[in-house]
C-alpha positions as CSV (number, residue, x, y, z in Angstrom):
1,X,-4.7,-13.7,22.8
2,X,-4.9,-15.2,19.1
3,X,-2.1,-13.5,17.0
4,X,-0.5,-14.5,13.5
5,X,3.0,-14.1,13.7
6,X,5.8,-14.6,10.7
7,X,8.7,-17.2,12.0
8,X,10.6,-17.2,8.7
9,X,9.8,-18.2,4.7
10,X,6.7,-20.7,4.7
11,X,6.7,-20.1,7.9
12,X,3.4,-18.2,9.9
13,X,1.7,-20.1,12.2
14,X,-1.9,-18.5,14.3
15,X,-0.8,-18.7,18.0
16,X,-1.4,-17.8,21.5
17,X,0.6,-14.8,22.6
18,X,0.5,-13.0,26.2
19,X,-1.6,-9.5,25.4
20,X,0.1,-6.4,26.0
21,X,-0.1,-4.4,29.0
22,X,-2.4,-2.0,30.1
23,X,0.3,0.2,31.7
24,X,0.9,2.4,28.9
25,X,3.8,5.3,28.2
26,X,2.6,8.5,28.2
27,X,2.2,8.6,24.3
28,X,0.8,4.9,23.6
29,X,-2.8,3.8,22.6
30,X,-3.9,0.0,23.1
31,X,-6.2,-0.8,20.5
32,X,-8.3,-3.9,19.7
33,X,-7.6,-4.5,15.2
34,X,-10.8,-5.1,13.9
35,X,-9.7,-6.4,10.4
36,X,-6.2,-6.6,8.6
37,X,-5.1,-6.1,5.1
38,X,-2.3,-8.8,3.8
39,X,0.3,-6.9,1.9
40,X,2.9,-7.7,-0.8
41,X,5.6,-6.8,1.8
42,X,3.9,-9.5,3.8
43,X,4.0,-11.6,0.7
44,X,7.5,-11.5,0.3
45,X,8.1,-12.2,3.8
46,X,6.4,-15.2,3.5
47,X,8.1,-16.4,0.4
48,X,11.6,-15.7,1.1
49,X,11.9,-13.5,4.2
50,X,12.5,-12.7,7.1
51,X,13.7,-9.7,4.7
52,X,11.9,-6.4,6.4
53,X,11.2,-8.3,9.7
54,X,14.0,-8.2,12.0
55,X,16.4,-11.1,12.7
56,X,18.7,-8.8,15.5
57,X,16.5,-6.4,17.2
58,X,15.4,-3.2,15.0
59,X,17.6,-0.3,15.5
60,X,14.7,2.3,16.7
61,X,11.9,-0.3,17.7
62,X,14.2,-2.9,19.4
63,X,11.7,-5.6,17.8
64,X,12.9,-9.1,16.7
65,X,10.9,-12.0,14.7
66,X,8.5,-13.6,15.4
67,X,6.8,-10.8,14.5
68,X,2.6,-10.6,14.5
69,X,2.2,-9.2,11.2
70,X,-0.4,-6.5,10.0
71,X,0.4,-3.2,8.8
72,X,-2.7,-2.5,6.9
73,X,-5.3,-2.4,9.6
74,X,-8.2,-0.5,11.7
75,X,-9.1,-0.5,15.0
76,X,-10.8,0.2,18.1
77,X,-9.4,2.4,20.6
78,X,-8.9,0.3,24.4
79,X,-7.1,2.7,26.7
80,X,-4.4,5.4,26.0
81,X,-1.4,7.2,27.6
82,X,-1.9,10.6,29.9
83,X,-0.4,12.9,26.7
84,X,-2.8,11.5,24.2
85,X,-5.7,13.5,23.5
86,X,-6.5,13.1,19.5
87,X,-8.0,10.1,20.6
88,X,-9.7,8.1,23.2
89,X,-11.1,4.9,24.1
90,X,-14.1,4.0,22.0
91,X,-12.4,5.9,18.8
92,X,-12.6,4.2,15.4
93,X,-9.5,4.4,14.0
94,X,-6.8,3.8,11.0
95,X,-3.6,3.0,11.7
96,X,-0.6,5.3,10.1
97,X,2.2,2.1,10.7
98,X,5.6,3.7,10.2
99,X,7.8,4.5,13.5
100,X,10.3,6.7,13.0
101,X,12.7,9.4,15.1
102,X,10.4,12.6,15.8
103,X,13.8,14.4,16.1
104,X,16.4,13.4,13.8
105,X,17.2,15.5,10.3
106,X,14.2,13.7,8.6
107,X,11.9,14.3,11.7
108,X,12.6,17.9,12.1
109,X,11.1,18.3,8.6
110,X,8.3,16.3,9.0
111,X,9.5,13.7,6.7
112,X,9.1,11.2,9.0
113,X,8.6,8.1,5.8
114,X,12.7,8.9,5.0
115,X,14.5,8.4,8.7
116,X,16.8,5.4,7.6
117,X,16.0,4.2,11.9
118,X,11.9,4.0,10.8
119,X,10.0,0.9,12.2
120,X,6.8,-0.3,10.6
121,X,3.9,-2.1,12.6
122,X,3.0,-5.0,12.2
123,X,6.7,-5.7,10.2
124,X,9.3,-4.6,12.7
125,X,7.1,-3.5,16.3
126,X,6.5,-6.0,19.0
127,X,2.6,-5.4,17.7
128,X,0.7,-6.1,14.5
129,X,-2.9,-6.0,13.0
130,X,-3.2,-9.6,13.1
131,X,-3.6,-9.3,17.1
132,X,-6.5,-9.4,19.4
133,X,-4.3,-6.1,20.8
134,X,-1.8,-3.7,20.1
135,X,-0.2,-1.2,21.2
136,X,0.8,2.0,19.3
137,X,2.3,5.4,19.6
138,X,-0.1,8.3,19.5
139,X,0.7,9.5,15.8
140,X,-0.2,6.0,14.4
141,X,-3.5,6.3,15.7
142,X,-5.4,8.3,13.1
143,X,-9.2,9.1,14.1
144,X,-12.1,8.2,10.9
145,X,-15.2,10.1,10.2
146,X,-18.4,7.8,10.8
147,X,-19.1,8.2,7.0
148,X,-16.1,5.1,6.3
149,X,-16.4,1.8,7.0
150,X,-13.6,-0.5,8.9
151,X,-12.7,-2.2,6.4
152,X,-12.4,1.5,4.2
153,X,-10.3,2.2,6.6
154,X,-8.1,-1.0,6.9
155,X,-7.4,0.1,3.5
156,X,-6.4,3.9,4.1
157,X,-2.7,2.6,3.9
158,X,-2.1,1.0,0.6
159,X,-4.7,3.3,-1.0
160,X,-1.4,6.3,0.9
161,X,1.1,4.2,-1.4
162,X,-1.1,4.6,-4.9
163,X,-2.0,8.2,-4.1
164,X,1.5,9.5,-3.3
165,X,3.0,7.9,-7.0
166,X,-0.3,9.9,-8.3
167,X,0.6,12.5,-6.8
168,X,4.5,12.4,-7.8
169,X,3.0,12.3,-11.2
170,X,1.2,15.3,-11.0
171,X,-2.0,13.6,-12.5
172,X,-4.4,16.4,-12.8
173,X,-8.0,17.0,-14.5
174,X,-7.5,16.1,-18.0
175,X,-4.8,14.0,-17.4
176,X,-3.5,11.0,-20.1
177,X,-2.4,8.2,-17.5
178,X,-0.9,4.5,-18.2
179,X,-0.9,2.2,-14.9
180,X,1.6,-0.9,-15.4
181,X,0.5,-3.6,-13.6
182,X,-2.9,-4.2,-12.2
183,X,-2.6,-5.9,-9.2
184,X,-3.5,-4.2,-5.4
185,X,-1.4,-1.1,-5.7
186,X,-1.8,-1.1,-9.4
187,X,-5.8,-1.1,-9.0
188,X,-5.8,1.7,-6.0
189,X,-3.5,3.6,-8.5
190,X,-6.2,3.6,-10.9
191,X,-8.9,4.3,-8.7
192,X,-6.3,7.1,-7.3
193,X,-5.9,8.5,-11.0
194,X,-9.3,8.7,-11.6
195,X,-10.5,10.7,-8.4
196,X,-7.5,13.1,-9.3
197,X,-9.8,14.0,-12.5
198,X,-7.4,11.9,-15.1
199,X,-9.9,11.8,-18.6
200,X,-7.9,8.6,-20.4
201,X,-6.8,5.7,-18.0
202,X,-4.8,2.7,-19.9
203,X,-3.8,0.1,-17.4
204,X,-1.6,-2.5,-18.5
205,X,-1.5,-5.9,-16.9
206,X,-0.6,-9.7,-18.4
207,X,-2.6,-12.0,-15.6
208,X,-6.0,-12.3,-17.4
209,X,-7.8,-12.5,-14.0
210,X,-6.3,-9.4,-12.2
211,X,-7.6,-7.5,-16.2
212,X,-10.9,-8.9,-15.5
213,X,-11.0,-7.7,-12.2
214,X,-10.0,-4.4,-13.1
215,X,-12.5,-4.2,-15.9
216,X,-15.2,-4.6,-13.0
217,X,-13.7,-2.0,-10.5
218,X,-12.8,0.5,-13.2
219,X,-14.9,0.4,-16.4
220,X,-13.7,3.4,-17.2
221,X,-10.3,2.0,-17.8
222,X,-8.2,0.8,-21.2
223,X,-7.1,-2.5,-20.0
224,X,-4.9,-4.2,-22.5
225,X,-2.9,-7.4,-22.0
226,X,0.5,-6.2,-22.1
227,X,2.1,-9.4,-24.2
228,X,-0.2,-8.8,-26.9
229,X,2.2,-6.0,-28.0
230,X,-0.3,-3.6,-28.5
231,X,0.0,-1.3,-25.8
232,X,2.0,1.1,-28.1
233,X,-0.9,1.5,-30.2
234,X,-3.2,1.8,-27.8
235,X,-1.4,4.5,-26.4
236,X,-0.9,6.0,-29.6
237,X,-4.8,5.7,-30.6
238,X,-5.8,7.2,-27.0
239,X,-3.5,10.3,-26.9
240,X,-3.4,13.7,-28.5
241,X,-1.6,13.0,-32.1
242,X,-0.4,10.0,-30.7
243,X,2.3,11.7,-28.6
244,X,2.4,9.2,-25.4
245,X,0.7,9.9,-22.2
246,X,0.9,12.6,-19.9
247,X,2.0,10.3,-16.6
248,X,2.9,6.4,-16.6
249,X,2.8,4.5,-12.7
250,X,5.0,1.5,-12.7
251,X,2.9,-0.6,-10.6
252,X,5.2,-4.4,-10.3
253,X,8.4,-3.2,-9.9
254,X,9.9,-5.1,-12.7
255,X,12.3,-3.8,-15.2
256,X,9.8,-4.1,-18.4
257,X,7.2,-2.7,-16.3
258,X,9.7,0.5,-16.2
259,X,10.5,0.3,-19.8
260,X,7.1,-0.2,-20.9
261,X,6.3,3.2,-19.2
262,X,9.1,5.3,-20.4
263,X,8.4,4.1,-23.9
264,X,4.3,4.8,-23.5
265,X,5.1,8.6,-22.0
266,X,5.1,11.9,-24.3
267,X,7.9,14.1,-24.3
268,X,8.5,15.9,-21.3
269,X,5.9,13.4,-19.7
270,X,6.3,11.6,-16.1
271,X,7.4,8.2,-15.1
272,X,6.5,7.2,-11.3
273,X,8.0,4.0,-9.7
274,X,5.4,3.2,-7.5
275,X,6.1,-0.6,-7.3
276,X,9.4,-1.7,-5.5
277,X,12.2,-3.0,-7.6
278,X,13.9,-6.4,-5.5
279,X,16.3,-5.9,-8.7
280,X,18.3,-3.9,-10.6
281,X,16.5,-2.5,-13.9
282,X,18.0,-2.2,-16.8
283,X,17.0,1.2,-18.9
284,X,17.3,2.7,-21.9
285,X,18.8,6.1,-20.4
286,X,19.1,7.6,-23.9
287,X,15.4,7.0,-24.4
288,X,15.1,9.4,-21.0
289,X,17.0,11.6,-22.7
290,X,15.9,12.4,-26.0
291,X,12.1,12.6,-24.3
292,X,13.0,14.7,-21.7
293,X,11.2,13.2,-19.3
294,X,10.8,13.3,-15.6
295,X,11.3,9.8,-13.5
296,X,10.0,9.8,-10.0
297,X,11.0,7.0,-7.3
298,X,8.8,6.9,-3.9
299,X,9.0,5.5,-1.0
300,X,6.1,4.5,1.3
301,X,4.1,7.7,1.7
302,X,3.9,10.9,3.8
303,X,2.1,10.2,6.9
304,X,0.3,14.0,7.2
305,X,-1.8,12.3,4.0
306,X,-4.3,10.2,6.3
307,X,-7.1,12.9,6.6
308,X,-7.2,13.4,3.0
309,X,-7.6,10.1,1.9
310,X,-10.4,9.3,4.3
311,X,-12.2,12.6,3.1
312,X,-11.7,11.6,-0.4
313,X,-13.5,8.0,0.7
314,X,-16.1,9.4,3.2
315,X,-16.8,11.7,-0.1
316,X,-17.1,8.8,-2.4
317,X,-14.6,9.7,-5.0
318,X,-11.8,7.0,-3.8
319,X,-13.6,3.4,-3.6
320,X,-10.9,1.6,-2.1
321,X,-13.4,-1.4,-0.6
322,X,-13.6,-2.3,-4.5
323,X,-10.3,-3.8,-4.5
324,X,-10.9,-6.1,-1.2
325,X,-12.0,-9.4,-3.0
326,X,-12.2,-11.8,-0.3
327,X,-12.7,-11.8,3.8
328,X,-11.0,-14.3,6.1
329,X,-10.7,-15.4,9.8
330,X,-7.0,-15.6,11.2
331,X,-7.2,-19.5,11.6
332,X,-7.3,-19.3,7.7
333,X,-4.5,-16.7,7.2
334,X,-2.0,-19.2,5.3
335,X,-4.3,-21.6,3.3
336,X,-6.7,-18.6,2.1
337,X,-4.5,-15.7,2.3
338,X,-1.1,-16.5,1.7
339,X,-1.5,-19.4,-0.7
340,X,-4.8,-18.0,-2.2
341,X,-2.9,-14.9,-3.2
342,X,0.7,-16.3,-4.3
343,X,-1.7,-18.7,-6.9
344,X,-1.1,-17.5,-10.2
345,X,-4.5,-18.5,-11.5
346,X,-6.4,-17.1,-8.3
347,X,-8.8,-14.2,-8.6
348,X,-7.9,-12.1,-5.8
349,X,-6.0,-8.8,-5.2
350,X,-6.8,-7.6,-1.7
351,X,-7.8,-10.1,1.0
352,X,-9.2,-8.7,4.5
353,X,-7.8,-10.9,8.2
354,X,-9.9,-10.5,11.0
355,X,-8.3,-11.8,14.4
């Protein structure tokens, strides 16, 4: 079967793999992917990895590179084991990617995203999205009503990342929200905010492109260019006596991101690092202080939040297709997905793979 697997940095080549078996453990599902989100995980990987994908084999998965990448990703259901009932062949589904220890300290409390042994399709399994086949165990396969489309549902799991920071954040109706950082994440973060009933939406973001595109998908929004140095004042001239917002999302992972939303929050407000930081951050911890503010870190996302997000899109009030900005066949993967997305004057955010 045709599968894109990751070798090393500048390094992913399309090739032909031998398909899984059919003779499945009682708690797998073989699925066919029907299209693939590329991630900025996957980015980094391709830049200067292997960094998430394993060199020695995984400690839970036992997986080693190459690795057929795809963590973002929907699917058909082929076959599945004799203790699976949720689902069964024919089943559309979304796939919930992290493998972790059902019965470790972070298992027995359902907080299955914090087991320091997790796994992650399509990043550390022997299976990924960008493959004719996989196969998964029964808790990634998460059933989708009719009402959503596979490629809404491709996009259940980065929309999982923006909703937890909103959620972190305790946006709520009314809600005064900065988003730094407008690129993938950053857009589902708005789109996140605003189905969470936020009223004022500033997003910050210096790429001229990625503000245009978030102009289109969110007219709603404040978008400001965030070297022009007026991000302070818009702030000011958008919030209640100019106090600050209510909630700022770091969005980039990058230290002025950080600062930039601990300086735009109110007093007793809440920074939410939704972005990863690959570096230390400098901060202004007396700033922290004298605000009395509240500064959330997340990690991934809890995996019991799949239903709700694909009610919140079969409902309309999360439009995650908007940030999908091009569609491409595997044989294309590096030259219009990798490359397309690490060019700094390109105009995409979310590119869909289909295998």
């Amino acid at each position: 079967m045709r599968a894109v697997r990751f070798h090393g940095a500048k390094d992913i080549r399309v090739e032909d793999v031998a398909e899984p078996s059919d003779r499945l453990a009682h708690d797998d599902v073989l699925i066919a992917p029907v299209v693939s989100g590329i991630c900025g995980t996957d980015l980094h990987e391709y830049i200067a990895g292997p960094i998430v994908t394993p060199k020695t084999p995984h400690a839970y998965t036992g997986a080693t590179n190459p690795q057929i990448l795809g963590h973002e990703f929907s699917a058909l259901v082929l076959k599945v084991g004799d203790a699976v009932s949720h689902v069964k062949a024919g089943d559309r589904i979304s796939i919930q990617p992290l493998l972790s220890p059902r019965d470790d300290y972070y298992g027995r409390r359902g907080l299955f995203h914090l087991s320091p042994s997790m796994g992650c399709v399509g990043l550390s399994w022997a299976w990924g999205g960008m493959g004719e086949k996989a196969v998964i165990k029964d808790y990634n396969a998460q059933p989708v009503p009719d009402g959503i489309t596979d490629e809404q549902a491709a996009m259940i799991e980065p929309a999982a990342v923006a909703l937890y920071g909103v959620d972190r954040g305790r946006v709520e109706a009314g809600s005064t929200v900065l988003v730094s950082g407008a690129g993938p994440i950053g857009a589902l973060t708005v789109l996140a905010a605003k189905a969470a009933g936020a009223a004022t939406i500033i997003v910050a973001e210096p790429n001229p492109n990625r503000r245009r595109i978030i102009s289109d998908i969110a007219p709603y929004a404040h978008v400001a260019d965030t070297r022009s140095g007026e991000i302070a004042k818009i702030v000011a001239d958008l919030t209640e006596e100019g106090v600050g917002v209510d909630v700022a999302l770091e969005c980039v992972g990058l230290e002025a991101s950080l600062n930039t939303c601990a300086e735009a929050v109110r007093r007793q407000g809440r920074v939410v690092q939704v972005g990863l930081h690959m570096a230390p951050a400098r901060v202004d911890a007396m700033l922290w202080a004298l605000k009395d503010i509240t500064v959330e870190a997340t990690w991934c996302y809890p995996t019991q939040i799949w239903p709700r997000i694909a009610r919140m899109i079969a409902a309309g009030i999360f439009p995650v297709e908007k940030v999908i900005t091009a569609r491409i066949d595997a044989k294309d993967v590096v030259a219009k997905g990798f490359e397309a997305l690490l060019d700094p004057s390109g105009e995409h955010l979310k590119i869909l793979v289909r295998t």
